[in-house]
N, C-alpha and C positions, 0 to 999 in steps of 0.2 A: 200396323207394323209391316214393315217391307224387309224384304231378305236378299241380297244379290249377290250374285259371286264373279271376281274378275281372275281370270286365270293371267296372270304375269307371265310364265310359260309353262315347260311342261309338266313342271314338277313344283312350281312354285303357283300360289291365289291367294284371293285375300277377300274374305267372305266380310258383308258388309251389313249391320242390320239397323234400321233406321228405326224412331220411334216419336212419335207426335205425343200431346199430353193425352189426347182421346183414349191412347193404348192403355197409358196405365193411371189419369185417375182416378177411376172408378176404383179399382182395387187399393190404394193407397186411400181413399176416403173410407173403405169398406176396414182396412186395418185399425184404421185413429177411432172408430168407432167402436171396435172392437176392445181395446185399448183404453177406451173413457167407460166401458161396461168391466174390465177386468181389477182398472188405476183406479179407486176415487183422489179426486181432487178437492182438496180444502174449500168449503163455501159449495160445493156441488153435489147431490144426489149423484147414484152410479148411473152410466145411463144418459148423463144431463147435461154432462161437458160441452161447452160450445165446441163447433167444430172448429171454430179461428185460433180457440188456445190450446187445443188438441194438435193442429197445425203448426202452431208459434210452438211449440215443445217439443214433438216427434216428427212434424213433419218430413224434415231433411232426411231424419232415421230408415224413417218407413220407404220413402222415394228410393230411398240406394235398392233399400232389401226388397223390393216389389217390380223395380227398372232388372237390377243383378237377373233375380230369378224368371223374368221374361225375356231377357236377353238369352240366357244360358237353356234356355226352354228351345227360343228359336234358331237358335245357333246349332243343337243336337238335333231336335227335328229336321234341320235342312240336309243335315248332314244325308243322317237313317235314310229319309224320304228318297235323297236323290243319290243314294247309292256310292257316295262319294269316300273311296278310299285313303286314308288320307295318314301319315306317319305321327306318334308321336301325340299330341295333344294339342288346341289351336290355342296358339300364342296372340294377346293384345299386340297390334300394331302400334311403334311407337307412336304415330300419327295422332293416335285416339285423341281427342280431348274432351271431357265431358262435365261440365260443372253441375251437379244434381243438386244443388243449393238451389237454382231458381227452377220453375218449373216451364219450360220451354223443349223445342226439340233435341232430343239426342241421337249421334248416331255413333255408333262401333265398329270400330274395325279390328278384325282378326286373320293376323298370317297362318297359310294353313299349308305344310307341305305333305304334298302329294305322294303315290306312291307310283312308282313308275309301270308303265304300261308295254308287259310282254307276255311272251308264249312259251312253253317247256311243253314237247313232247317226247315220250318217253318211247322208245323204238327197238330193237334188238339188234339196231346198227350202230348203238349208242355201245361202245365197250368199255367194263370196266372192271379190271382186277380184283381177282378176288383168289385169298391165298389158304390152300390147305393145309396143315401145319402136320407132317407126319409122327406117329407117335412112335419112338423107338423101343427097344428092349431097354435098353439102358433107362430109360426115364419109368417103366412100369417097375425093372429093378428100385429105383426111389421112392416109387410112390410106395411100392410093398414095406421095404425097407423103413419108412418112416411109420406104415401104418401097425407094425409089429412093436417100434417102438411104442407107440401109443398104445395097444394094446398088451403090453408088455405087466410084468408084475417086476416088485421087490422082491430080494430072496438075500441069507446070507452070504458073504463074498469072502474071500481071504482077503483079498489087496483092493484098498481102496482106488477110484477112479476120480474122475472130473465131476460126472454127474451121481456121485454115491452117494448114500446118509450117512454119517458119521455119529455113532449114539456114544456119549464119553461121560466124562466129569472135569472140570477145570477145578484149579486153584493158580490165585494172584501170586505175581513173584516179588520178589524185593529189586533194590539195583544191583545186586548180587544176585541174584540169579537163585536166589533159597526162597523159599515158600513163606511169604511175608506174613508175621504173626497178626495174627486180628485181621488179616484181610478177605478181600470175596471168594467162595469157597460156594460152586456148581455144581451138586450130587450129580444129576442127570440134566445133561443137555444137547441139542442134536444139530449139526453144523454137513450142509453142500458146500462142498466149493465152489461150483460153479456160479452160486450165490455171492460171494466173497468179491468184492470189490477191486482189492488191491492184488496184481500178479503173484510177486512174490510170496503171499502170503498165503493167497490159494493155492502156490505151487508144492507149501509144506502140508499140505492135507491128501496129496496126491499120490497114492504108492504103498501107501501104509499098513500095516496090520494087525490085528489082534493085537491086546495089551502094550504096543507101542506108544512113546509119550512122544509128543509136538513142543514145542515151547513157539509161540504164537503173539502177537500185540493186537489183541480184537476191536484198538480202536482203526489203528491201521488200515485193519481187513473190511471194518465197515465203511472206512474214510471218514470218518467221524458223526455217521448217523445216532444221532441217540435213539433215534425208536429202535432202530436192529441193536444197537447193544444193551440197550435195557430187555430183550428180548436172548441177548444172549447172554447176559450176566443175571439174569434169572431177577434184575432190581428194578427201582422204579427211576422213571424217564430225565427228576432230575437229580437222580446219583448215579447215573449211567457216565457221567464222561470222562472215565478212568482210561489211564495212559500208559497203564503198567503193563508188562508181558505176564502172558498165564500159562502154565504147565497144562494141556490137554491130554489126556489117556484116554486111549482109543479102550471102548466097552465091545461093540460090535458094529457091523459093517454090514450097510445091504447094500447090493449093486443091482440096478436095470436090468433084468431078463428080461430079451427078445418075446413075442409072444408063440409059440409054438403056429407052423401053419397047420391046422386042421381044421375039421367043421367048427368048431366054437368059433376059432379066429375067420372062419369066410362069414360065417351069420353076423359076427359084431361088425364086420367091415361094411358087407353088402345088406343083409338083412337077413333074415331067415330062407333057408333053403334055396335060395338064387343062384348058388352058388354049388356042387355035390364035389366037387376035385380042383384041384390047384391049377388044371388047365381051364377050366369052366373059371375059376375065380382072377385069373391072369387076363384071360380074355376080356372078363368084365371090367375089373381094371384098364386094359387097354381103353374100351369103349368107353367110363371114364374120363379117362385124362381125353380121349381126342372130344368130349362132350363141353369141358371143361377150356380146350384149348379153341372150339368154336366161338365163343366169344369173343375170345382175341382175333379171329380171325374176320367177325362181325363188325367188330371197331377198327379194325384197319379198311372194312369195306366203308365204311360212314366217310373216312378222310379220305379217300381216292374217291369217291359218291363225288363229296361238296368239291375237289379238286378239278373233277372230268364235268359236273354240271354245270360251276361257274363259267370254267371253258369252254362249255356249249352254250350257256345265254348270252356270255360277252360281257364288256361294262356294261354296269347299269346306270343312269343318268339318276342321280338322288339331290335330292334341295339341302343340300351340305350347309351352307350358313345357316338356315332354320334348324336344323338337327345341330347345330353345334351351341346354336342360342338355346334351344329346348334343352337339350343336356346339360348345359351350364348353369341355367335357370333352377336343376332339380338337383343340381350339386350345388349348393351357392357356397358350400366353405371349401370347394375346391379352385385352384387358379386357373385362368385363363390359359398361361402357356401350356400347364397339366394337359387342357383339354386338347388342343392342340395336336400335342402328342399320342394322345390317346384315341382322336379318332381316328384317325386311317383302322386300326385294330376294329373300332366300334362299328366301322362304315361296314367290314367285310363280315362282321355277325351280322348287321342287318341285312346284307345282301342275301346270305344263307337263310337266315330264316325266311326272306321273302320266296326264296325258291322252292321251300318246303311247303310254306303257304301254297303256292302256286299248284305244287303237285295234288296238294291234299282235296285244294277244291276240285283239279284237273278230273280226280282219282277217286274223289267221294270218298277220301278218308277220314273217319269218324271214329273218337274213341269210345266206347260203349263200358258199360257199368262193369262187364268181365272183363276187359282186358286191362281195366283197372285193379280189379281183383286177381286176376292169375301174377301179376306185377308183384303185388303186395303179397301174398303168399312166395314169389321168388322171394325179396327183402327178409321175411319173415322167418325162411329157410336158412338165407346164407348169415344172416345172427345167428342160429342155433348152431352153425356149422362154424364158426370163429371159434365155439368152445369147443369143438369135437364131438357135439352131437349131432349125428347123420340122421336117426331113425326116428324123429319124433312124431304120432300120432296126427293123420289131417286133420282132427277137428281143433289139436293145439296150435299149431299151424292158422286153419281159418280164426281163430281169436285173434291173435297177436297179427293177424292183416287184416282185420277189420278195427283194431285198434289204431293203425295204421292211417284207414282211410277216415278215422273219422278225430285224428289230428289236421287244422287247415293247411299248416304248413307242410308234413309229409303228404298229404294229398295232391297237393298242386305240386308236389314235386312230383307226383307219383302218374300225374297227370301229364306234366308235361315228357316224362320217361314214354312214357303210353303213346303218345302220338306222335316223339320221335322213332320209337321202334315200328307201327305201322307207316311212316313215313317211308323208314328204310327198307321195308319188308317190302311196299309198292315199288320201289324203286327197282329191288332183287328183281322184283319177279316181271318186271315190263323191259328191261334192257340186256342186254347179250354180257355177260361174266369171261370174261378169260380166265380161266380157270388154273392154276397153278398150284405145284406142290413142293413145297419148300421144307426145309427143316426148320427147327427152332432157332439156330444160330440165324439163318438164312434170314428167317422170317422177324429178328429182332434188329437187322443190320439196315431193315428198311425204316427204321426209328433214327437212323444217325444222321440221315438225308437231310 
């Protein structure tokens, strides 16, 4: 078997591998015989099959599948062996022509594009912005401000609000407007408005007080949900889609209390004892929201990173009609003009990734078994934190990310999160930062660019 490679030019070859019958029919003889010990054949012991009708029946079979798997043998070894970086996956040359019906020589050809050849040093003369987001009084006033909601309790109200409970009783009216005989009739039922679907209709629950009546249409209010009105006519789902107005009378009324600031309220927020005074617990806040605002600050450095390093390697020379044949090839129910369209976008992720490549080998960036873990514990966290729970135990935490890593699909994402973040980290830390401090309006108006 022979192997050769012809470089077309820089970015473009076409790797060549030849095959005489010496290559492979030992092994296609060594299959059919295999084949007459597994097949019996009518008139023949196992074992006993001539090799001519073994031949006359499989042969063509077995020559694909034993030429396929020597080719594809030598085709990746050449690649590994001689270090050959190369984009995408090696494409049959249309040229190819190979009839494995007779047994004679073949040879194969595969276009293979290349990955283009440059250099990325990273320098402290290399600048690139990076934006600090100031944290003001006014946004720690917010965060408090919601986090008192949240830890806020129910209490009786005199006047109902937007977000109040409303605890009552209903009765159906007629088209008159009188309490329709025989009809649905709600001892005890409990209605938000802010729940309520339709304006107007949430706007009559708003104001209210003590033994006060509504007159209300609850299909209205739910817009015609039957699960919420079978839930609010106290019936089942399908006698729920009643179109009548119903007489509500207000039972009682709780409304959202704030949550007091004091030690309970600094330990639910921050944790236990972190916190001993409103200025200790304001401050920590502060520290916080600008912890919180670092990552924003992180992702605007990735897009001026990929912005300033492209600009420093320049174009890159890439084998464009192969990558647009490979890509078309693994889309086949997409169009042609699609594709078209879509590479220039495709051209400039690969470009980016190629440069991350580059740094990573530059830089001996490696991602190791913990920074896959610390990853999955972040993820891990900010679920718990979607519901509002801040404090939960490390070792509940270490399950649900190790559950994490041991889905393939969260993994490999979790993987490739991991080697973008040391990516950028090497990046921070070998180039000169211009440093700046912006406000949040400031810092959001570089999004509009």
């Amino acid at each position: 078997m022979n192997v050769t490679l012809e470089k077309k030019d820089n970015v473009n070859a076409v790797l060549t591998v030849s095959l005489t019958p010496e290559d492979y029919q030992n092994d296609v003889k060594k299959e059919l015989l295999s084949i007459g010990q597994k097949h019996p054949m009518r008139g023949f012991r196992p074992g006993h099959v001539p090799l001519p009708i073994l031949m006359k029946q499989y042969g063509t079979d077995v020559r694909v599948q034993v030429v396929d798997k020597k080719v594809s043998k030598a085709l990746t070894d050449y690649i590994v062996n001689n270090k050959i970086d190369i984009l995408g996956e090696p494409m049959v040359s249309i040229d190819t022509k190979a009839d494995l019906k007779e047994e004679t020589n073949y040879e194969f050809k595969f276009d293979l594009g290349l990955a283009p050849e440059f250099d990325l040093k990273l320098d402290k003369r290399v600048k690139i912005p990076y934006y600090n987001i100031k944290v003001s009084d006014e946004m720690v006033d917010k965060q408090n401000e919601s986090y008192r909601k949240r830890f806020g309790k129910q209490v009786p109200g005199e006047l109902s609000a937007e977000d109040a409970l409303i605890k009552g009783s209903m009765e159906e009216l007629d088209e008159n407007g009188n309490v329709k005989e025989g009809g649905i009739k709600v001892d005890r039922t409990i209605i938000s408005p802010q729940f309520l679907k339709n304006a107007d209709e949430k706007a009559k629950f708003v104001g209210k007080k003590v033994d006060e009546e509504i007159v209300f249409n609850p299909h209205t209010a739910a817009d015609g949900n039957l699960t919420e009105l079978a839930a609010m006519l106290n019936v089942d789902k399908n006698e729920a889609d009643v179109k009548s107005d119903f007489k509500f009378h207000v039972n009682e009324i709780l409304v959202n209390q704030d949550a007091e600031v004091d030690q309970e309220f600094f330990d639910n927020v921050l944790g236990k004892d972190v916190a001993k005074s409103e200025e200790e617990y304001r401050e920590k806040l502060r520290e916080t929201i600008a912890n919180q605002l670092k990552s924003d600050s992180n992702y605007r450095f990735t897009i001026d990173a990929e912005r300033v390093l492209k600009k420093k390697v320049g174009e890159l020379e890439l084998p464009d009609e192969f990558l647009k044949r490979f890509l078309q090839a693994r889309n086949q129910d997409g169009e042609e003009n699609k594709m078209e369209e879509q590479y220039p976008q495709m051209r400039e992720q690969l470009v980016w990734q190629l440069i991350k490549e580059k740094i990573a080998h530059n830089y001996d960036v490696k991602v190791e078994v913990e920074d896959k873990m610390r990853l999955a514990r972040y993820y891990a966290a900010q679920q718990f934190a979607q519901y509002g729970m801040t404090n939960i135990p490390d070792d509940v935490i270490d399950k649900y990310a190790h559950e994490f890593l041991a889905k393939p699909e969260s993994s490999e994402q979790i993987q490739n999160r991991a080697f973008e973040d040391k990516v950028f980290a090497t990046i921070k830390e070998n180039v000169g930062l211009d440093e700046k401090e912006v406000s949040v309006e400031e810092f959001n108006k570089l999004f509009e660019k």
